[in-house]
C-alpha positions in Angstrom: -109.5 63.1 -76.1 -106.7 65.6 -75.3 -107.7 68.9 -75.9 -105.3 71.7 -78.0 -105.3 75.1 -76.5 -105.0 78.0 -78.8 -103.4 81.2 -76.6 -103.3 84.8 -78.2 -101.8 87.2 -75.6 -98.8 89.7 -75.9 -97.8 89.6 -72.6 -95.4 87.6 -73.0 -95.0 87.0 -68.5 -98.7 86.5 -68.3 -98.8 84.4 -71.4 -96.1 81.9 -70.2 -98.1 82.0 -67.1 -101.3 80.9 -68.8 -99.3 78.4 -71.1 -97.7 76.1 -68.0 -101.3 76.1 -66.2 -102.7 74.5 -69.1 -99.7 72.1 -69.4 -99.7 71.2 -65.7 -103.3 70.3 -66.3 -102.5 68.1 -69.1 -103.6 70.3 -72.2 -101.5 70.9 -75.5 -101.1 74.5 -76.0 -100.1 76.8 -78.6 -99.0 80.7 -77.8 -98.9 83.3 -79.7 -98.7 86.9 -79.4 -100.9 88.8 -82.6 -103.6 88.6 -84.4 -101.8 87.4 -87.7 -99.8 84.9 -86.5 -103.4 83.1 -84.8 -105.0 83.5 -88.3 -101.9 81.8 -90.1 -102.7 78.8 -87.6 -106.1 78.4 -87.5 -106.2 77.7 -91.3 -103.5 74.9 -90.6 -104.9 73.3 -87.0 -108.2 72.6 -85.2 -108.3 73.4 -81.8 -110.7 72.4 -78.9 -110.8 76.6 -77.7 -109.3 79.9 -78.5 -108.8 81.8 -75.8 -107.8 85.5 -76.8 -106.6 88.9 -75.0 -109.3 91.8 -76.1 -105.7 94.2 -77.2 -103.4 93.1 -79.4 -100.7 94.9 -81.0 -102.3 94.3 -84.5 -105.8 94.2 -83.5 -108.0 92.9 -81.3 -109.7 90.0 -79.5 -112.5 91.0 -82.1 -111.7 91.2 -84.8 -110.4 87.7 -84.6 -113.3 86.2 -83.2 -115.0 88.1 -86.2 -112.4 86.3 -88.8 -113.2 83.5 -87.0 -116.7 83.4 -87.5 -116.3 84.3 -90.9 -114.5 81.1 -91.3 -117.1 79.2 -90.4 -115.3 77.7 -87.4 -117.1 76.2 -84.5 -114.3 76.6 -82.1 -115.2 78.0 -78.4 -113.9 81.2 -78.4 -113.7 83.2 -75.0 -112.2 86.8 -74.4 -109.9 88.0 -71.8 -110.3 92.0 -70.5 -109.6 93.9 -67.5 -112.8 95.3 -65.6 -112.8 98.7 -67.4 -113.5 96.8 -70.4 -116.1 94.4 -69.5 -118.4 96.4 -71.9 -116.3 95.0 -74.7 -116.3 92.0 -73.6 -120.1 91.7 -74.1 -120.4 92.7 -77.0 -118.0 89.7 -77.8 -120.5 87.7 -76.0 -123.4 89.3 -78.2 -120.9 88.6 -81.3 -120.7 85.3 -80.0 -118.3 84.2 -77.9 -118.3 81.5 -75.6 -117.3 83.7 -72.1 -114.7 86.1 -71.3 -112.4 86.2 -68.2 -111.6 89.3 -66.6 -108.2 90.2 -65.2 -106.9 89.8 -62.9 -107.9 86.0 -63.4 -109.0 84.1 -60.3 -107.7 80.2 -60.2 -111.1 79.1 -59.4 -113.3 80.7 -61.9 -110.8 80.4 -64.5 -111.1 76.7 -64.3 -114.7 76.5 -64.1 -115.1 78.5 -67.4 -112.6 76.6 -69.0 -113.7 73.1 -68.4 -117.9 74.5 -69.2 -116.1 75.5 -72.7 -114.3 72.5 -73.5 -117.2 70.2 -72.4 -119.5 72.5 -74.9 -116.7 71.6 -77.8 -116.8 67.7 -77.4 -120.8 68.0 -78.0 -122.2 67.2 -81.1 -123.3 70.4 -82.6 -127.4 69.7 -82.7 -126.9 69.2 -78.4 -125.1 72.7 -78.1 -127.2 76.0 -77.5 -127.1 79.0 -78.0 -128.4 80.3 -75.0 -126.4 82.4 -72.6 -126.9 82.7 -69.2 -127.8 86.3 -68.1 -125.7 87.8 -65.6 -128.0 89.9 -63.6 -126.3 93.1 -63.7 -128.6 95.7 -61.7 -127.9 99.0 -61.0 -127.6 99.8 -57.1 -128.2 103.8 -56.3 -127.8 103.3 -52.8 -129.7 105.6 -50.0 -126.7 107.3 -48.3 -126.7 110.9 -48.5 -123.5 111.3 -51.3 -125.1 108.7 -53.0 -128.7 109.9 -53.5 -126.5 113.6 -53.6 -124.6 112.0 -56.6 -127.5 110.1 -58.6 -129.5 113.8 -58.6 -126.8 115.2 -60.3 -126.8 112.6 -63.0 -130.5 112.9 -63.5 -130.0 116.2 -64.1 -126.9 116.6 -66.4 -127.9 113.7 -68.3 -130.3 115.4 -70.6 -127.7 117.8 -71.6 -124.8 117.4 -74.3 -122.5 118.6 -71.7 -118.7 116.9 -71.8 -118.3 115.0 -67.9 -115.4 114.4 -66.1 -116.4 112.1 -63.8 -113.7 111.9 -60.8 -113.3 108.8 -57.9 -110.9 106.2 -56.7 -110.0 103.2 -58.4 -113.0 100.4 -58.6 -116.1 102.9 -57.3 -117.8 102.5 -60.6 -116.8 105.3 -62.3 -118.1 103.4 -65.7 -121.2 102.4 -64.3 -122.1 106.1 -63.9 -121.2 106.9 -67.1 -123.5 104.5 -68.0 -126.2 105.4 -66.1 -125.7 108.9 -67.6 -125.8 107.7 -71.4 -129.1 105.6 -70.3 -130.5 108.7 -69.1 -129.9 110.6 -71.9 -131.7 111.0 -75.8 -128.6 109.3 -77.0 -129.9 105.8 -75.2 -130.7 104.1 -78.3 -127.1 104.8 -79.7 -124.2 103.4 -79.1 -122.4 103.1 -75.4 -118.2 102.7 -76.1 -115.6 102.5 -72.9 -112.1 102.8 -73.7 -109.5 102.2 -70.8 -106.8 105.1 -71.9 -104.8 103.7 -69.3 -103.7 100.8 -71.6 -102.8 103.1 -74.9 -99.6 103.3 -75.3 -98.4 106.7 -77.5 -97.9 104.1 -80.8 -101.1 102.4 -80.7 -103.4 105.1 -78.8 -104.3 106.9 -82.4 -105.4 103.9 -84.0 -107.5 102.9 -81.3 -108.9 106.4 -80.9 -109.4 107.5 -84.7 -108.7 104.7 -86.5 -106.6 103.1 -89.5 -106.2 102.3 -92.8 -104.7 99.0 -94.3 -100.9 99.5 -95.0 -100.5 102.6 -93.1 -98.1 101.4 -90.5 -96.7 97.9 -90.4 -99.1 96.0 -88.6 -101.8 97.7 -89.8 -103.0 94.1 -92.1 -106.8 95.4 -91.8 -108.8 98.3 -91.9 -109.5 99.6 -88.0 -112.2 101.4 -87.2 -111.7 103.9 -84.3 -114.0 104.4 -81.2 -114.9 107.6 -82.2 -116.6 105.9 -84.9 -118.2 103.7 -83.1 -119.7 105.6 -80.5 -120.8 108.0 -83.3 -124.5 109.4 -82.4 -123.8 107.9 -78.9 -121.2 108.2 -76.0 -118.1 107.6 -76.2 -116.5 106.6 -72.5 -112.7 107.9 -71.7 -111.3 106.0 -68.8 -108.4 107.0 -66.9 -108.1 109.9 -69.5 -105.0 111.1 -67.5 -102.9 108.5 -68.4 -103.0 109.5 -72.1 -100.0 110.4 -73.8 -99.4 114.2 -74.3 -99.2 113.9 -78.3 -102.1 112.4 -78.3 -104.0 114.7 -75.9 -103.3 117.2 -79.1 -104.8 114.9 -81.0 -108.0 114.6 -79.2 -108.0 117.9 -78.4 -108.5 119.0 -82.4 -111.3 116.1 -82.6 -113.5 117.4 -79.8 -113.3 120.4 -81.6 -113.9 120.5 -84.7 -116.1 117.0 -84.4 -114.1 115.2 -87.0 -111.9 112.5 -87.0 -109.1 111.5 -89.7 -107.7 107.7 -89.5 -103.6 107.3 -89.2 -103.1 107.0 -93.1 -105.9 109.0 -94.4 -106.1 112.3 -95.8 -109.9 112.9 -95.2 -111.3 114.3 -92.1 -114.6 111.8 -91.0 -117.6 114.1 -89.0 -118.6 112.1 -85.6 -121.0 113.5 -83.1 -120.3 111.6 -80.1 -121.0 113.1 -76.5 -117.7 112.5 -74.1 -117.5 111.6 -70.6 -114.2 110.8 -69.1 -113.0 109.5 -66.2 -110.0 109.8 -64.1 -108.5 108.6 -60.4 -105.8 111.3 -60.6 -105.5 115.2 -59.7 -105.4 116.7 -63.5 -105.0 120.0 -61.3 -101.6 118.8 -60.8 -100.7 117.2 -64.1 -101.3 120.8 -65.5 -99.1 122.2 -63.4 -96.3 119.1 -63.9 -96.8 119.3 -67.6 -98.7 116.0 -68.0 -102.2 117.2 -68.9 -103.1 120.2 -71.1 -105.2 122.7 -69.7 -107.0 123.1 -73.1 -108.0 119.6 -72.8 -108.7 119.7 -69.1 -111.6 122.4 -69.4 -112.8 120.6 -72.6 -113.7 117.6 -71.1 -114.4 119.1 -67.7 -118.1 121.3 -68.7 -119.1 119.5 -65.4 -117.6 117.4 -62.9 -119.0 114.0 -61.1 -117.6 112.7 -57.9 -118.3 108.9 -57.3 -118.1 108.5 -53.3 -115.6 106.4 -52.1 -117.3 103.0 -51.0 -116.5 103.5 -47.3 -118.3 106.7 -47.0 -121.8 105.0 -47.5 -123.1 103.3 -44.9 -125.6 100.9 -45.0 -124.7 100.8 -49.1 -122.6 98.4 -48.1 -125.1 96.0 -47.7 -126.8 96.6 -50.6 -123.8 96.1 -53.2 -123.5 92.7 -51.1 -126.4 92.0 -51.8 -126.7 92.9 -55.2 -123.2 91.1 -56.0 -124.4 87.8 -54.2 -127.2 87.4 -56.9 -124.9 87.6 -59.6 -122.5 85.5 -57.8 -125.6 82.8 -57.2 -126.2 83.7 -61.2 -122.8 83.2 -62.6 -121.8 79.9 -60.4 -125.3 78.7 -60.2 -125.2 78.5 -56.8 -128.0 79.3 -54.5 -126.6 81.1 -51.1 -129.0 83.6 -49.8 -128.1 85.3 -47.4 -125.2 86.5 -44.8 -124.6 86.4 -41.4 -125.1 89.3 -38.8 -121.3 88.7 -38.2 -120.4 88.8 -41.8 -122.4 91.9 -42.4 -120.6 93.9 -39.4 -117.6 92.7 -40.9 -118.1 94.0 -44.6 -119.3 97.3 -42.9 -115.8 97.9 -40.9 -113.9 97.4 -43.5 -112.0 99.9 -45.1 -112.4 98.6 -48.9 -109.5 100.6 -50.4 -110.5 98.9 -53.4 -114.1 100.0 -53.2 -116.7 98.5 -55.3 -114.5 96.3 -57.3 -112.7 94.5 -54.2 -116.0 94.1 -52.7 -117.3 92.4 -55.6 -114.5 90.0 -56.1 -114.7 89.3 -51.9 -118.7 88.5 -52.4 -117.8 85.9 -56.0 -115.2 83.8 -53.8 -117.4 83.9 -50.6 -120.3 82.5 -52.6 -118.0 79.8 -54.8 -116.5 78.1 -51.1 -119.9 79.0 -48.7 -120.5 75.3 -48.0 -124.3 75.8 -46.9 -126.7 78.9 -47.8 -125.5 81.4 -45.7 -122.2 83.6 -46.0 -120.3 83.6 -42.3 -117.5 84.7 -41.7 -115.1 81.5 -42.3 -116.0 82.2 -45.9 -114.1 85.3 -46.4 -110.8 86.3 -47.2 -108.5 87.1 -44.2 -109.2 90.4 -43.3 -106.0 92.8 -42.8 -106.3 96.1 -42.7 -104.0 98.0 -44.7 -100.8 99.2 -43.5 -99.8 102.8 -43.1 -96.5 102.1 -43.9 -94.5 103.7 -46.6 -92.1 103.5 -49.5 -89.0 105.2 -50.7 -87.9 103.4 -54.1 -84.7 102.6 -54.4 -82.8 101.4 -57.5 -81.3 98.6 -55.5 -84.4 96.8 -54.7 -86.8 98.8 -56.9 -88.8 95.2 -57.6 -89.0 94.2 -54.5 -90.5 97.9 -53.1 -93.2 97.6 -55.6 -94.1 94.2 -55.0 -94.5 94.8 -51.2 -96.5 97.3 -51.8 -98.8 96.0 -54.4 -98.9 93.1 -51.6 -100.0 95.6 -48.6 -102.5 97.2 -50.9 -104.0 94.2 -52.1 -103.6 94.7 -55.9 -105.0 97.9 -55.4 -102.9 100.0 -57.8 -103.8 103.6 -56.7 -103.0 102.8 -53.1 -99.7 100.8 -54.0 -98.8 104.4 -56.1 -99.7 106.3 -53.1 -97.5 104.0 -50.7 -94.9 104.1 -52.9 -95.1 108.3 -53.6 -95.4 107.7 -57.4 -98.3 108.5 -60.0 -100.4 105.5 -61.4 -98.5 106.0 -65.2 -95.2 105.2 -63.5 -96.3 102.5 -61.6 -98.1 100.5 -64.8 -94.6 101.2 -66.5 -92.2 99.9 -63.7 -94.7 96.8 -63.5 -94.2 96.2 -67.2 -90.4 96.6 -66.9 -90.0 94.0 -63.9 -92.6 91.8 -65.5 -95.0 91.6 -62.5 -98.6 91.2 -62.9 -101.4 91.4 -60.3 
């Protein structure tokens, strides 16, 4: 049986991308870039999956897995999402999804997820289960100094209603702290929404925010229900709030104050009570002063402000995190490695992890997917290089090129890549999306 592939993703690079994989591995495939178009073919064709982006220019991931349950379709569905949005992506799960795969995709695991769904769709439906694995998904406090220093601090402001700006590099878990701030606090119980601001473009950033009506812009083939309104009686979680548009600052500015929200096309002003934390890898001292960030806004979300330690600045955590990211490892491959050498251990400990928790996580998955006996040595990992001090002035001439040797040096780590190349994180995203490269 040849299985049919159904592809919803907008990016048009990465969804050629995804599109020859599947055809090099003899599947039939059919892209598409919205949510309409997927819904106009799914009443026409069966498919053996649906794999779908979680953002979509008229809608998201979803809402079409929603419509597709509501359809009564039995199809595998599984999500795509970047790591800030890996909350999202289960509560797709919860909705009922199949998996989701979070960018940037890795060969390996990508494979293995999408062979487990396909051999669940060629089942007869009384053999499938429901049943999920449960990713173990512990939280690690750590016992350095800045991190015991840190979780005190969250103990204590978590009580409060107090607005957080919680500030650290890229991947040292700037959500999970939210997190662990909303699970501290009397809003527990309600709900916990993340919302990567970094990926709102000016257009689409009100509708995600505050919602729509149906009709009010041309895509707009649904009701939308904004963030604000779903966290409503909870937390609602701003990542990389910096990188939000300055219209739309205004915007959130007026909703923070006067706790209402009013969706694009609507004339009536919806109360929320929703407790913000935000989160940013940026200097908003020195957005103010570019223009980039209003001040307003600043001190609005700023009541208090939470530093996330950089992961090279805490010792022996180190070990922990490894630890902790090898049982979900084991958990998610079904794999059973337990332990690392004392050479792999010194190893993890010198390095510099410029992508902090994140890059460590990812190094721990692929050790444990190729470790060929129960132990982690030092064959296992990826060749270690230390980053380069090295550099960049753009130049129009070779502009691609520049940003692609730095995203290379920096290992997909976007902050440092932006530092290398002496440009702010906003510019780099856009540059990427005008030369089509994806990391």
């Amino acid at each position: 049986m040849k299985h049919h592939i159904l592809i919803v993703e907008d990016d048009v690079t990465f969804g050629a991308m995804l599109k020859s994989w599947f055809e090099r591995n003899a599947y039939e495939v059919s892209l598409f870039s919205n949510l309409a178009s997927a819904k106009q073919e799914l009443k026409k064709n069966r498919y053996s999956l649906i794999l779908s982006d979680l953002r979509l220019p008229d809608g998201d991931g979803i809402m079409l897995l929603q419509w597709v349950k509501e359809q009564n379709l039995t199809t595998p569905f599984m999500i795509m999402t970047s790591y800030a949005e890996v909350q999202s992506a289960v509560a797709a799960i919860k909705l009922g999804a199949e998996d989701y795969l979070e960018k940037p995709i890795v060969p390996s695991v990508f494979k293995e997820k999408i062979v487990q769904a396909l051999e669940k769709s060629t089942k007869p439906l009384k053999q499938q289960t429901k049943q999920k694995r449960v990713i173990s998904q512990e939280v690690i406090i750590g016992n350095s100094k800045v991190a015991k220093q840190m979780h005190d601090y969250i103990l204590r402001i978590a009580p409060t209603k107090m607005s957080i700006l919680i500030i650290g590099e890229s991947g040292t878990g700037k959500e999970y702290a939210a997190k662990m701030i909303h699970d501290h606090s009397p809003r527990k119980n309600r709900p916990f929404v993340a919302v990567d601001c970094g990926s709102l473009s000016k257009e689409l950033a009100p509708s995600e925010l505050f919602g729509h009506l149906k009709g009010s812009f041309t895509s707009a083939i649904d009701h939308k229900t904004g963030v604000f309104e779903l966290a409503n009686g909870g937390t609602l979680f701003l990542d990389e709030v910096g990188n939000l548009h300055y219209e739309v600052q205004m915007q959130l500015l007026r909703t923070l104050q006067e706790q209402r929200v009013r969706r694009v096309g609507s004339a009536e002003d919806i109360p929320v009570d929703v407790r913000i934390l935000a989160a940013t890898n940026e200097n908003l001292d020195q957005s103010i002063v570019k223009g980039r960030f209003r001040e307003d806004l600043y001190h609005r979300l700023n009541e208090f402000s939470l530093f996330v330690p950089p992961l090279r600045d805490r010792g022996n955590d180190i070990k922990l995190f490894a630890a902790a990211f090898l049982k979900q490892a084991n958990d998610e491959f079904e794999r059973n490695v337990k332990v690392f050498s004392p050479e792999t251990v010194m190893l993890l400990e010198k390095r510099h992890w410029s992508g902090n928790l994140r890059e460590l996580r990812n190094v721990i998955r692929r050790a444990v997917l190729f470790a060929s006996g129960d132990e982690i040595t030092p064959s296992d990992l990826p060749v270690y290089i230390e980053p380069k001090t090295e550099e960049f002035t753009l130049r129009p001439q070779n502009e691609k090129e520049q940003i692609e040797a730095a995203l290379q040096q920096a290992r997909g780590n976007k902050s440092l890549a932006a530092h290398l190349l002496k440009i702010d994180r906003k510019t780099l995203y856009n540059k990427m999306h005008l030369y089509g490269i994806i990391v």
